[in-house]
DSSP file (Angstrom, degrees, kcal/mol; ACC not computed):
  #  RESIDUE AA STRUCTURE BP1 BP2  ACC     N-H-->O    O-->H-N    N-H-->O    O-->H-N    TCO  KAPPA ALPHA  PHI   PSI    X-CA   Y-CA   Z-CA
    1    1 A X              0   0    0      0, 0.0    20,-0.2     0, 0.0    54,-0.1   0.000 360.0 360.0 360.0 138.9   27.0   56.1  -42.6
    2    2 A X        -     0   0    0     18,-0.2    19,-1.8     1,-0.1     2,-0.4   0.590 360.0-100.3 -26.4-163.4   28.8   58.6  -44.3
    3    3 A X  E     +A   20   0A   0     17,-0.3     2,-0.5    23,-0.1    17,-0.2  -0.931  38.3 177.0 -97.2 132.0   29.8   62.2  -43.1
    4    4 A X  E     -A   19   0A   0     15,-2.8    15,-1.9    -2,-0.4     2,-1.1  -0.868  17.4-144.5-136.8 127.9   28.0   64.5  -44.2
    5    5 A X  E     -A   18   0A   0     -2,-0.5    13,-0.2    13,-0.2     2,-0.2  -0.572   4.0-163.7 -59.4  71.4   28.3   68.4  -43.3
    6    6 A X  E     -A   17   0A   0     11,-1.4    11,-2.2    -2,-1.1     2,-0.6  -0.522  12.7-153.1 -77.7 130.6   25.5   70.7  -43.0
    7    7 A X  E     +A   16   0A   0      9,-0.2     2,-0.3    -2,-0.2     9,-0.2  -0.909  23.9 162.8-120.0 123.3   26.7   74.4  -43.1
    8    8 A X  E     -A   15   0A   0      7,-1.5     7,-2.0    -2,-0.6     2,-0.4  -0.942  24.5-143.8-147.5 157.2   24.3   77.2  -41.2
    9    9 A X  E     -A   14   0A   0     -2,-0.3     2,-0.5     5,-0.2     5,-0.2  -0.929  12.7-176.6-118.9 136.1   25.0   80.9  -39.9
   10   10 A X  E >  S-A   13   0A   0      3,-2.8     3,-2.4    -2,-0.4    -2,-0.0  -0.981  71.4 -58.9-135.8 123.3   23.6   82.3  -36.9
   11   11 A X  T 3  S-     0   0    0     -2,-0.5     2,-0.6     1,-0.3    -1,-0.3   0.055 116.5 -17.8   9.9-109.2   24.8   85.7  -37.0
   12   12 A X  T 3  S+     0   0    0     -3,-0.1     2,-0.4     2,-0.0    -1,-0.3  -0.258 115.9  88.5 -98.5  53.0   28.6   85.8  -37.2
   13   13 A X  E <   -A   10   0A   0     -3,-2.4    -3,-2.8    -2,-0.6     2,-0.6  -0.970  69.5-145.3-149.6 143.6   29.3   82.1  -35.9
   14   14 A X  E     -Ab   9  47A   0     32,-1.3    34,-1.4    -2,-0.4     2,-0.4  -0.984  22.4-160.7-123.0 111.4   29.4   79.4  -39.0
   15   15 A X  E     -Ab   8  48A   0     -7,-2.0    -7,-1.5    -2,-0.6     2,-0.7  -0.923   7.7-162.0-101.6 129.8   27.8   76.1  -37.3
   16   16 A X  E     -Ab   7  49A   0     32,-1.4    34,-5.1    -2,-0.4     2,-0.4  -0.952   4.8-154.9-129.2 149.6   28.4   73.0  -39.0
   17   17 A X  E     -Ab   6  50A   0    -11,-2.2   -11,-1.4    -2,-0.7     2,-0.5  -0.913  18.3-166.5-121.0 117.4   26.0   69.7  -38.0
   18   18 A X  E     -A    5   0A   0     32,-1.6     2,-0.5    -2,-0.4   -13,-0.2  -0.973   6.1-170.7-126.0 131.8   28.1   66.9  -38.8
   19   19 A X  E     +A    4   0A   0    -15,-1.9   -15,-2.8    -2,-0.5     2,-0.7  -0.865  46.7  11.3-115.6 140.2   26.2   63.7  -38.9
   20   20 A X  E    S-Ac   3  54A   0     33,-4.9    35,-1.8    -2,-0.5     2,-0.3  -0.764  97.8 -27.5 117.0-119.6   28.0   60.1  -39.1
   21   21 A X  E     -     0   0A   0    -19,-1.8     2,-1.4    -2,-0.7    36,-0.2  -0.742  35.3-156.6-156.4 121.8   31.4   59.1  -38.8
   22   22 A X  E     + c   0  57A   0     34,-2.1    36,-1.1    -2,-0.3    39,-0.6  -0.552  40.4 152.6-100.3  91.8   34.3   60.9  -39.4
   23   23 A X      > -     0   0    0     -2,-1.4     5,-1.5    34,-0.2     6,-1.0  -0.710  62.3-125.9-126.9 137.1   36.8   58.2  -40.0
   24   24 A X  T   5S+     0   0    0     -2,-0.2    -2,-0.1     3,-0.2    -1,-0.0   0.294 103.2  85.4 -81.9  12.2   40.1   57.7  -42.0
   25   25 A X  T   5S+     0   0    0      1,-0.1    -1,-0.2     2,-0.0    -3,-0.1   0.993 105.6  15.7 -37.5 -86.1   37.8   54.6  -43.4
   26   26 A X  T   5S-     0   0    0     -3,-0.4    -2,-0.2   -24,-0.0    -1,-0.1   0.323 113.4-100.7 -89.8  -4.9   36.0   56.8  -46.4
   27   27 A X  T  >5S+     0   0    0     -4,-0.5     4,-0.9     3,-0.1    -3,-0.2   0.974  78.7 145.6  86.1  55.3   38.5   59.8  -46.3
   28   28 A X  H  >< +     0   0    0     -5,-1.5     4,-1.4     2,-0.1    -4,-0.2   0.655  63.8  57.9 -86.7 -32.2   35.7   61.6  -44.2
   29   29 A X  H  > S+     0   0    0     -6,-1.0     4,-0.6     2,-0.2    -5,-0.1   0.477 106.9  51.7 -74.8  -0.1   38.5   63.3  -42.2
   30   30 A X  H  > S+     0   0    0     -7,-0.3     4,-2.3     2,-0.1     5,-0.4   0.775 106.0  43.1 -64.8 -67.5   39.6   64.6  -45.1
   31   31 A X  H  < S+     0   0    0     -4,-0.9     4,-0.4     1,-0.2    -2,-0.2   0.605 106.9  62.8 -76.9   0.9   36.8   66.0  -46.5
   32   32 A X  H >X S+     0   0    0     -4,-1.4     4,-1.9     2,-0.1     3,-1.1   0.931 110.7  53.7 -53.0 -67.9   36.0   67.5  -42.7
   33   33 A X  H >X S+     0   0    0     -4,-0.6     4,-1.1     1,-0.3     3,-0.7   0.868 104.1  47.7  -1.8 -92.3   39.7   69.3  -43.7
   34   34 A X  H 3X S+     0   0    0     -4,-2.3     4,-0.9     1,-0.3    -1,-0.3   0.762 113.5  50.4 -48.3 -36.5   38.9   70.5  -46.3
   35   35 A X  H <> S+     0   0    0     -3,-1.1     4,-3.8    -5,-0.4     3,-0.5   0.971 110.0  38.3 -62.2 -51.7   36.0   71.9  -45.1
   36   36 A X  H <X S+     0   0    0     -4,-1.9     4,-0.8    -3,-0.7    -1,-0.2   0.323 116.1  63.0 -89.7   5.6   36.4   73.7  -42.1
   37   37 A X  H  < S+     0   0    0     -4,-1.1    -1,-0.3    -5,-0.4    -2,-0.2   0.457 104.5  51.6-106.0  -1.5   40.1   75.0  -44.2
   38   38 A X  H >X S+     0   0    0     -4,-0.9     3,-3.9    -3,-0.5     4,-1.6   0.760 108.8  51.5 -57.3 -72.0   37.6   76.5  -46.9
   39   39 A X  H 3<>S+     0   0    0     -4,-3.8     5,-3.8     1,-0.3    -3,-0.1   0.764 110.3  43.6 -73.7 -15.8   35.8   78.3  -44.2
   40   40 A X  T 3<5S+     0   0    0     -4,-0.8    -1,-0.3     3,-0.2    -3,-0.1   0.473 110.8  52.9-115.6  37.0   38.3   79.8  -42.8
   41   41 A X  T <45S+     0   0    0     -3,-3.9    -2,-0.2     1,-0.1    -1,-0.1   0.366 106.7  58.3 -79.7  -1.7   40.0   80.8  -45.9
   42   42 A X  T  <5S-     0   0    0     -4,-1.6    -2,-0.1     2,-0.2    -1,-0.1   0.066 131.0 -90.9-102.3   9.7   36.8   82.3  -46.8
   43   43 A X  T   5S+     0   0    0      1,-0.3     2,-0.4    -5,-0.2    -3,-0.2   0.550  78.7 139.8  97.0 -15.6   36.6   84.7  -43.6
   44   44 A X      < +     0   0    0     -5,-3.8    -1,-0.3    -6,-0.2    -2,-0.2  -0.709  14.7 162.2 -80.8 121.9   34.8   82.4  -41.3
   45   45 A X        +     0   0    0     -2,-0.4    33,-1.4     1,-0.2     2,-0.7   0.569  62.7  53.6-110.0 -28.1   36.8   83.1  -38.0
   46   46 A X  E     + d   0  78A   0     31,-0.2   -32,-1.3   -34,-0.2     2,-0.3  -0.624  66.2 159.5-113.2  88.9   34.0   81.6  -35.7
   47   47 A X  E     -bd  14  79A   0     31,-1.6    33,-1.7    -2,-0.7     2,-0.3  -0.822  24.8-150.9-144.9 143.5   32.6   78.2  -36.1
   48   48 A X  E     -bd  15  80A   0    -34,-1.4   -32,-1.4    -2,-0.3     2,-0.6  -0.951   6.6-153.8-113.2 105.8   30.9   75.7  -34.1
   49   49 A X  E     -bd  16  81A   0     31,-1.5    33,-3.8    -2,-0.3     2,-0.5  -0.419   6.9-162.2-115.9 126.0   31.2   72.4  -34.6
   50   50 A X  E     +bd  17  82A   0    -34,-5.1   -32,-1.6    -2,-0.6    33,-0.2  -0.867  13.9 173.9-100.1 129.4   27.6   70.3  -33.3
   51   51 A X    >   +     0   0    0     31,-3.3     3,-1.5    -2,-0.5    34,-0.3   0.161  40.8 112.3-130.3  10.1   29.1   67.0  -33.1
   52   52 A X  T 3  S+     0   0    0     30,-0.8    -1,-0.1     1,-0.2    31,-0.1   0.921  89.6  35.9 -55.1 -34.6   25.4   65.5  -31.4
   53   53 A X  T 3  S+     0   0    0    -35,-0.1   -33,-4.9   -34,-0.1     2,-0.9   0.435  93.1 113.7-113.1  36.0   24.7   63.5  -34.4
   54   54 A X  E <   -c   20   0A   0     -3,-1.5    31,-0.2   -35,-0.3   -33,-0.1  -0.852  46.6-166.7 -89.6 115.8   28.3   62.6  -35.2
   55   55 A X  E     +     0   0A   0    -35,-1.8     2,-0.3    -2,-0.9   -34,-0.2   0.265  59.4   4.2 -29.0 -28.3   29.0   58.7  -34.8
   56   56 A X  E     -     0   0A   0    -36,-0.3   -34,-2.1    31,-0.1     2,-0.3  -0.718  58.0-172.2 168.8 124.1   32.4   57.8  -34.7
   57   57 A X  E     +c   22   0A   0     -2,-0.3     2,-0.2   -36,-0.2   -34,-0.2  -0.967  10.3 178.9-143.0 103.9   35.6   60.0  -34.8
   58   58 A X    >>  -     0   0    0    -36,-1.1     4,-1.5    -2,-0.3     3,-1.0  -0.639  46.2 -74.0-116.0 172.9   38.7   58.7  -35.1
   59   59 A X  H 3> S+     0   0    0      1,-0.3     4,-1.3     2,-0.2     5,-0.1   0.685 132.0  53.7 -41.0 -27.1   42.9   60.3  -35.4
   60   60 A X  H 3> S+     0   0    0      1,-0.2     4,-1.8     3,-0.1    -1,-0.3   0.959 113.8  39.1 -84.2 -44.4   42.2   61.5  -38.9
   61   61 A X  H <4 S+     0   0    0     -3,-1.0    -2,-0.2   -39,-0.6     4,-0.2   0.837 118.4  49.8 -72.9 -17.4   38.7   63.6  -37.6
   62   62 A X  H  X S+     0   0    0     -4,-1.5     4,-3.0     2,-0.2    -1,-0.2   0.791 109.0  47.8 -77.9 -37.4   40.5   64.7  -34.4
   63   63 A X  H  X S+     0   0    0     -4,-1.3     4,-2.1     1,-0.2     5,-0.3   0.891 107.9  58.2 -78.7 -12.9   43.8   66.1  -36.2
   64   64 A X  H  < S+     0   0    0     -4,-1.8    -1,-0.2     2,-0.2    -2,-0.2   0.507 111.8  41.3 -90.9  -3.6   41.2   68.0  -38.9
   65   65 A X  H  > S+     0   0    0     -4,-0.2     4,-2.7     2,-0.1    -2,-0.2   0.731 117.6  51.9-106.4 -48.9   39.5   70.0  -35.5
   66   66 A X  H >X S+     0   0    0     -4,-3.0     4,-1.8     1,-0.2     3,-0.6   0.906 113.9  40.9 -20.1 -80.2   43.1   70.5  -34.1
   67   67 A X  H 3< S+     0   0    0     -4,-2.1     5,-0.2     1,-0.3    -1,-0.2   0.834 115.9  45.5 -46.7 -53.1   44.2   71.8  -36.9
   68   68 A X  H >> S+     0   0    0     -5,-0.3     4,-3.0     2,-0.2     3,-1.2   0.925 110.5  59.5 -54.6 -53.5   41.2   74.0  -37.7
   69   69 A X  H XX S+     0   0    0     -4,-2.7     4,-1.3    -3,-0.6     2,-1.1   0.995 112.7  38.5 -65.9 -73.1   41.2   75.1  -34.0
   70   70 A X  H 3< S+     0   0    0     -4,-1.8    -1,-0.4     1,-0.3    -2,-0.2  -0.159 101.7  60.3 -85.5  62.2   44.5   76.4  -34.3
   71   71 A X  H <> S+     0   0    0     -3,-1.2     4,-1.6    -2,-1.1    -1,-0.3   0.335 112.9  49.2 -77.6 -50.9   44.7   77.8  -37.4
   72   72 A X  H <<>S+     0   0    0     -4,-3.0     5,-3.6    -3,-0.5     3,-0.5   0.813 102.3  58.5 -59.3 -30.8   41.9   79.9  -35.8
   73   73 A X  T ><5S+     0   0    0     -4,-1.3     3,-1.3     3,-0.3    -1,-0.2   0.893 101.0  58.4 -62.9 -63.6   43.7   80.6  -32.7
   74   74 A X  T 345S+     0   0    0      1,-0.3    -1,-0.3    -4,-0.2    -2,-0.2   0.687 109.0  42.7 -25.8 -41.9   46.5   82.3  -35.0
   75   75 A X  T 3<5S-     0   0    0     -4,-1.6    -1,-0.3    -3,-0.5    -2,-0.2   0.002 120.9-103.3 -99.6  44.4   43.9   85.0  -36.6
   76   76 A X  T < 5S+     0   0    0     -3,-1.3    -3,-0.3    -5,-0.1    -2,-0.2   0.882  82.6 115.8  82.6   8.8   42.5   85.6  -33.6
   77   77 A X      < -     0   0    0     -5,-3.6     2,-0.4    -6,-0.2   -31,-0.2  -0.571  50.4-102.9-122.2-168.7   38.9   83.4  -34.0
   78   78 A X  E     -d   46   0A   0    -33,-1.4   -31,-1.6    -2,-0.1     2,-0.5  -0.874  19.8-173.0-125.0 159.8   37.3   80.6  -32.5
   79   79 A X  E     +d   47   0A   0     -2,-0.4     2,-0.2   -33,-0.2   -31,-0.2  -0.936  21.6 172.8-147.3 111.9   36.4   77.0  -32.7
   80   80 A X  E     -d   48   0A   0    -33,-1.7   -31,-1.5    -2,-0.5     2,-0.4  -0.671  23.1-127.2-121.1-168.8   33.9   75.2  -29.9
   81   81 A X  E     -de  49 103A   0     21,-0.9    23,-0.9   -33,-0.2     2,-0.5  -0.907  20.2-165.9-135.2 128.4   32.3   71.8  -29.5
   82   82 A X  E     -de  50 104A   0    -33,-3.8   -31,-3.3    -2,-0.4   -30,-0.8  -0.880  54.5 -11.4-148.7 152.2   29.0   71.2  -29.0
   83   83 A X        +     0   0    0     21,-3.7    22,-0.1    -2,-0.5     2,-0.1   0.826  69.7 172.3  69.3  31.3   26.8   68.1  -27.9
   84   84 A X        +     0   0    0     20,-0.4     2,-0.4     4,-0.1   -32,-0.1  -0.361  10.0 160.6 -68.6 148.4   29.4   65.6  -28.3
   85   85 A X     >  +     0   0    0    -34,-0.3     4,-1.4   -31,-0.2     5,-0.3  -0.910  28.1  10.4-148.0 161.8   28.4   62.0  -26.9
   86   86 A X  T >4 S-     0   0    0     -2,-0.4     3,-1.0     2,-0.3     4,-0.3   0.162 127.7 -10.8  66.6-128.1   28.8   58.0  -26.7
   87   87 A X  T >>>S+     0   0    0      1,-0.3     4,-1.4     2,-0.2     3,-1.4   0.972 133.8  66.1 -87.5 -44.5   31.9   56.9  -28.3
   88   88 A X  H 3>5S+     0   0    0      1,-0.3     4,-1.6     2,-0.2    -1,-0.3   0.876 109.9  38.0 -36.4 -35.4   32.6   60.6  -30.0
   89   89 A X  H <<5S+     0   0    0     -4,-1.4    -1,-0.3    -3,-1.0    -3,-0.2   0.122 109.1  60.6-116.9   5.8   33.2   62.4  -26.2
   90   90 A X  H <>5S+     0   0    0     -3,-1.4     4,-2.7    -5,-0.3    -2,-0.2   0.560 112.6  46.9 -97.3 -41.9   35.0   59.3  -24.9
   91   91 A X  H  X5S+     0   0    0     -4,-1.4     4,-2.5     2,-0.3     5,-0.3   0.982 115.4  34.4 -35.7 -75.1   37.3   60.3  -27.9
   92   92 A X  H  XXS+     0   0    0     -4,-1.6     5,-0.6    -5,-0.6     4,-0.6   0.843 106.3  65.6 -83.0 -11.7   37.9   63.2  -27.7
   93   93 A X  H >45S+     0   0    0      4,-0.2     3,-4.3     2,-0.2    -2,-0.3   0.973 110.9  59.9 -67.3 -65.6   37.9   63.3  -23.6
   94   94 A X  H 3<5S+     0   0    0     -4,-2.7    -2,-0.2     1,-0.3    -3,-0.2   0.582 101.8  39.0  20.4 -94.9   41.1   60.9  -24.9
   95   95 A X  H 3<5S-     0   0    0     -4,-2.5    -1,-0.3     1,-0.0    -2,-0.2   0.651 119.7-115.9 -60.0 -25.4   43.1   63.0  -26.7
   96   96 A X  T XX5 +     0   0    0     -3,-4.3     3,-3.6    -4,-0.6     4,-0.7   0.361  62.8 152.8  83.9  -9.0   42.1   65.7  -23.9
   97   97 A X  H 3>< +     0   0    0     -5,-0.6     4,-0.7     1,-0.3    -4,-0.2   0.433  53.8  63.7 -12.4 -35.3   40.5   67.5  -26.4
   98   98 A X  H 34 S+     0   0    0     -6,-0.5    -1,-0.3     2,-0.2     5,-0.2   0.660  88.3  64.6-110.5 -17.5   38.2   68.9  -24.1
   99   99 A X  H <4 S+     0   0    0     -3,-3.6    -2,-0.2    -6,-0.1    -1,-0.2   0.533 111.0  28.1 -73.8   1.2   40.3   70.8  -22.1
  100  100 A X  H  < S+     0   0    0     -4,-0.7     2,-0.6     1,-0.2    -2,-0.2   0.537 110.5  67.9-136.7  14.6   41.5   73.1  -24.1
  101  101 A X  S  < S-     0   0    0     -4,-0.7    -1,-0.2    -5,-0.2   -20,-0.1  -0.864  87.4-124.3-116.5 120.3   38.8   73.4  -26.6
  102  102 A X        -     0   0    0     -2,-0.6   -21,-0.9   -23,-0.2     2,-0.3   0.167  34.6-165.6 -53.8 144.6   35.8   74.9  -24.9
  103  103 A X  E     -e   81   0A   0    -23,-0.2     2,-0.3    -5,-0.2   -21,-0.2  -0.935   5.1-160.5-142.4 170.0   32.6   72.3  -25.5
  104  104 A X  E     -e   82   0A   0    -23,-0.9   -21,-3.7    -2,-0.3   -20,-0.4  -0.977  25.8-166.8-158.0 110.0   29.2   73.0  -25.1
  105  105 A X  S    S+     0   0    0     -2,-0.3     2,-0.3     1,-0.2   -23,-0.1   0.385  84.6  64.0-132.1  11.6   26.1   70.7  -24.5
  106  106 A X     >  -     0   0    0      1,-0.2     4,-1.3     2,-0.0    -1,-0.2  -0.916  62.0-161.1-125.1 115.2   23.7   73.9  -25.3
  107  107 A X  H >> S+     0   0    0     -2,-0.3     4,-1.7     3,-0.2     3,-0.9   0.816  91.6  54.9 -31.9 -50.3   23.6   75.6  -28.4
  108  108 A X  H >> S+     0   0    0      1,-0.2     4,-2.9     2,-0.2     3,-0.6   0.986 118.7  38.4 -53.2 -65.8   21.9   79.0  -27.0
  109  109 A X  H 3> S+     0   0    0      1,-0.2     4,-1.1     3,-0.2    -1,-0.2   0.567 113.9  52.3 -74.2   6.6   24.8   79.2  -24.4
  110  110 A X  H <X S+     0   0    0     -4,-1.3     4,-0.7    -3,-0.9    -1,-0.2   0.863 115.7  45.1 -82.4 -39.4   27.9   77.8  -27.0
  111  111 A X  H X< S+     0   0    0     -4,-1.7     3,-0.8    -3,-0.6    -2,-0.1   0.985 112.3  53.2 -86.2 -41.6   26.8   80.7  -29.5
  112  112 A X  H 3< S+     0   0    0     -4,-2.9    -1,-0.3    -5,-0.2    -2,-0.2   0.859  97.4  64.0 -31.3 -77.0   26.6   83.1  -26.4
  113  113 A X  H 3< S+     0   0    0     -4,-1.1    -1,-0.2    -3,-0.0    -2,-0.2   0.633  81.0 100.6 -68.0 -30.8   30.1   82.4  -25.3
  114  114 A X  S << S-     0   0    0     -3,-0.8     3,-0.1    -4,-0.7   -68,-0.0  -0.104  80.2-109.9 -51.8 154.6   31.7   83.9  -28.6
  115  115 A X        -     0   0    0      1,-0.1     2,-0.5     2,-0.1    -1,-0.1   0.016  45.4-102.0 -59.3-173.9   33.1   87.6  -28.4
  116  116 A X    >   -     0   0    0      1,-0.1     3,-1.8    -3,-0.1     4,-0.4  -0.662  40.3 -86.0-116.6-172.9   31.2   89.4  -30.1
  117  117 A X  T 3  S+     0   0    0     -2,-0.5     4,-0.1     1,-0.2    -1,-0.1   0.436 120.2  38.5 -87.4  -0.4   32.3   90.5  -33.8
  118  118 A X  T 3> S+     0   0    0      2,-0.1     4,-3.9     3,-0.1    -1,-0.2   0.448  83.1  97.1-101.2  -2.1   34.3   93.7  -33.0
  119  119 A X  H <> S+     0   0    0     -3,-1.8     4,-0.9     1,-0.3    -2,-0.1   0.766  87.5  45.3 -67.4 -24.7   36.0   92.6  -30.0
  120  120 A X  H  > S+     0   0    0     -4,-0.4     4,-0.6     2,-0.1    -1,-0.3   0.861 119.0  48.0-101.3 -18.2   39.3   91.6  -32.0
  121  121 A X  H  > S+     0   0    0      2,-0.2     4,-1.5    -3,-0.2     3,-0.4   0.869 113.8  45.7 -35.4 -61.0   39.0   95.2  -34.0
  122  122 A X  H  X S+     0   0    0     -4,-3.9     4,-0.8     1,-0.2    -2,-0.1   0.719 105.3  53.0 -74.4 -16.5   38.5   96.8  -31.4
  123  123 A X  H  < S+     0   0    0     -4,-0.9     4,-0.4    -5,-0.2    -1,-0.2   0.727 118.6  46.8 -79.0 -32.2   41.3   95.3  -29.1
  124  124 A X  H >X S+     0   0    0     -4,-0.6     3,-1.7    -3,-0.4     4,-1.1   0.993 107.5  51.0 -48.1 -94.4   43.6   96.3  -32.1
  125  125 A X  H 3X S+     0   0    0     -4,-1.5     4,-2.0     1,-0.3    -3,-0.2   0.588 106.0  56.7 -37.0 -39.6   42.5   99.5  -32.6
  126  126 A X  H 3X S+     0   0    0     -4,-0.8     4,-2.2    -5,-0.2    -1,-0.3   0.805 110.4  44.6 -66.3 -22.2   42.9  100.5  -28.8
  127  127 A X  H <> S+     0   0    0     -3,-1.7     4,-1.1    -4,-0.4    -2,-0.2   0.736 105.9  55.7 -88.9 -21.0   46.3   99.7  -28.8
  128  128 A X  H  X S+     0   0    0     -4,-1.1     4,-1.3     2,-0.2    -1,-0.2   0.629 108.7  51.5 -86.3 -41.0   47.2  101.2  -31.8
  129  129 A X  H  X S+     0   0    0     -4,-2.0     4,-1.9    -5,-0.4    -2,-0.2   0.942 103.2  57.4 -64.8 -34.3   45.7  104.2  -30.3
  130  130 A X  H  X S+     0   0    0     -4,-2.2     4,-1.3     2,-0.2    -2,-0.2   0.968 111.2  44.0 -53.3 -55.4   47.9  103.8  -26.9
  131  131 A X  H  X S+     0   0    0     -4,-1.1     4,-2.0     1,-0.2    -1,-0.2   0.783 109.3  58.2 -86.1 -19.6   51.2  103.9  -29.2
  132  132 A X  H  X S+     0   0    0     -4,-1.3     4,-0.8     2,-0.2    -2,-0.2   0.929 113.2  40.4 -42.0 -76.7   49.3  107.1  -31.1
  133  133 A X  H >X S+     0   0    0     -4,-1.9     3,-2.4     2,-0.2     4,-0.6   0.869 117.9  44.5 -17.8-106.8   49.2  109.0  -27.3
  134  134 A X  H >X S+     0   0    0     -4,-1.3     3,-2.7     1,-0.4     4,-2.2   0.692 114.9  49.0 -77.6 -67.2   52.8  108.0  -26.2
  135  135 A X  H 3< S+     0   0    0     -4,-2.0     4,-0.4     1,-0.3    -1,-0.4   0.705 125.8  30.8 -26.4 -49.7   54.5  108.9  -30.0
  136  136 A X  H << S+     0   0    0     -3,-2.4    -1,-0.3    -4,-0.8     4,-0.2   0.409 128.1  39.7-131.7  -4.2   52.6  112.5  -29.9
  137  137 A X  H <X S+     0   0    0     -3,-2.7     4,-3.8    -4,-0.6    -1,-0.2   0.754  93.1  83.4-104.8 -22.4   52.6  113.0  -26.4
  138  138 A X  H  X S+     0   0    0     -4,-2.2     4,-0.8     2,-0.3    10,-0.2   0.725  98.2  43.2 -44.1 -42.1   56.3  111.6  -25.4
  139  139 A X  H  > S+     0   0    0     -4,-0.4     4,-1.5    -5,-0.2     3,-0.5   0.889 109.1  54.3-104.1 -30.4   58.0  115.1  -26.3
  140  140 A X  H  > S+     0   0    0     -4,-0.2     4,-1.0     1,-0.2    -2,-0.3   0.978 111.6  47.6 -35.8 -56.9   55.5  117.3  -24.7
  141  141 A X  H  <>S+     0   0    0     -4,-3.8     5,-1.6     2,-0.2    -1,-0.2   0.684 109.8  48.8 -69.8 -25.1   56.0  115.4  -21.7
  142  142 A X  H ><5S+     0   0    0     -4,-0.8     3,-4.2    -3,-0.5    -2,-0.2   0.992 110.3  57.6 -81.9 -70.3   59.9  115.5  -21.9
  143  143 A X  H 3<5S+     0   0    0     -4,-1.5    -2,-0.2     1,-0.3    -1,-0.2   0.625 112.3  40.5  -0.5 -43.4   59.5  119.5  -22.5
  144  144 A X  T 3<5S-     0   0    0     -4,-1.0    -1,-0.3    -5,-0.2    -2,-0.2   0.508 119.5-115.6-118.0  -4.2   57.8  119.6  -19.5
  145  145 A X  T < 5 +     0   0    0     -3,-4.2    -3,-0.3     1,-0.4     2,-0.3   0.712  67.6 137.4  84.0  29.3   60.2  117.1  -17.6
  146  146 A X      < -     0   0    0     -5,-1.6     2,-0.8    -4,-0.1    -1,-0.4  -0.789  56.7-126.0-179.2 107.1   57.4  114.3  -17.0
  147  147 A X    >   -     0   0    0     -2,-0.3     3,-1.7     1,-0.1    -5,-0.1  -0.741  12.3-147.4 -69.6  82.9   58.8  110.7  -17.7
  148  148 A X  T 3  S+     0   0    0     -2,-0.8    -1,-0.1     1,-0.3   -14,-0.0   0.428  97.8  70.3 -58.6 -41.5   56.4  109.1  -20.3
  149  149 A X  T 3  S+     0   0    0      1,-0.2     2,-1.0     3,-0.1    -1,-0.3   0.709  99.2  54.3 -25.9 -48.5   56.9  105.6  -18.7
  150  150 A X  S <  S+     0   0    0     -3,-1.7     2,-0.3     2,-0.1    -1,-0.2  -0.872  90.1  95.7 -77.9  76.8   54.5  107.3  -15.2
  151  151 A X  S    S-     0   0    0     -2,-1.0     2,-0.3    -5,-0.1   -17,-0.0  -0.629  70.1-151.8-114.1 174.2   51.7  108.3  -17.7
  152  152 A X    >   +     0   0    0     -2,-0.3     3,-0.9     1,-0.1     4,-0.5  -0.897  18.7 178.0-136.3  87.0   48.9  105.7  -18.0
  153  153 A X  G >  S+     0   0    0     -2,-0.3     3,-2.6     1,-0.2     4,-0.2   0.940  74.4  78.5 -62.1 -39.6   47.3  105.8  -21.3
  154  154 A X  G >  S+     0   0    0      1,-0.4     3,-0.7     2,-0.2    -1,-0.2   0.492  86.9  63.3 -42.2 -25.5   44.9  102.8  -20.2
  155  155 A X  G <  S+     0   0    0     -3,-0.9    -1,-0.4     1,-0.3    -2,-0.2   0.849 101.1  54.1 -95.5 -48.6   42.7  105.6  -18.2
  156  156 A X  G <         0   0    0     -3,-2.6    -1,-0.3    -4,-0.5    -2,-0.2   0.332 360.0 360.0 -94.6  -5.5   42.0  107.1  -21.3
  157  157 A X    <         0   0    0     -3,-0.7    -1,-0.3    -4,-0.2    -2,-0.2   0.067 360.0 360.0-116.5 360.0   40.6  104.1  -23.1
């Protein structure tokens, strides 16, 4: 059987249902590439990949969720596994696959485990507020003979 890709949203997490075999047989690890490198060239930073009715996964479908996984790891997003089985989860237990990409064998609690959609704004933004503080507070504190290195912005956040 083919691969074929089903594309769904559950609030800010892009799940893709991939049913068949994603195999360097039919250039289906290709077109799994291509896919999950559309959606997150498109903005998709969090995507879950349900791999329960996936069949067969071989080097070409493994290096196209590698790849995918870190490319997300670079902006900051995510990529999990879920429901993986049979000769697919003897695979990717293989490669090792599954220790460093978090997997999942319940939807509710894979979509649960993402941050939640402000958490990398808002990790940003504090920090950019921390260097805000020490610039504009740094010569008050020398004025007053206070070594900005002992202040703690972190209290204030």
């Amino acid at each position: 059987m083919r691969l074929q890709i089903l594309v769904r949203q559950c609030n800010d997490v892009t799940i893709l249902d991939l049913t068949g075999k994603a195999t360097i047989d039919a250039s289906e690890g290709e077109l799994l590439s291509k896919r999950l490198r559309a959606l997150t060239d498109n903005g998709k930073h969090k995507l879950l990949l349900n791999l329960a009715n996936l069949t067969q996964v071989d080097s070409t479908g493994i290096s196209a969720i590698v790849e995918s996984y870190l490319c997300l790891q670079r902006q900051d997003g995510e990529l999990k596994l879920l429901g993986a089985g049979g000769r697919v989860l003897e695979v990717l237990t293989l490669f090792r696959l599954l220790d460093v990409i978090p997997s999942f064998i319940d939807e509710r609690q894979a979509l649960a485990s993402f941050r939640p959609q402000s958490y990398a704004c808002n990790t940003l933004k504090a920090q950019q507020l921390k260097s805000l503080l020490a610039s504009l507070l740094a010569p008050i504190l020398r004025a007053v003979g206070l070594p900005i290195q002992h202040f703690r912005f972190d209290d204030w956040l």
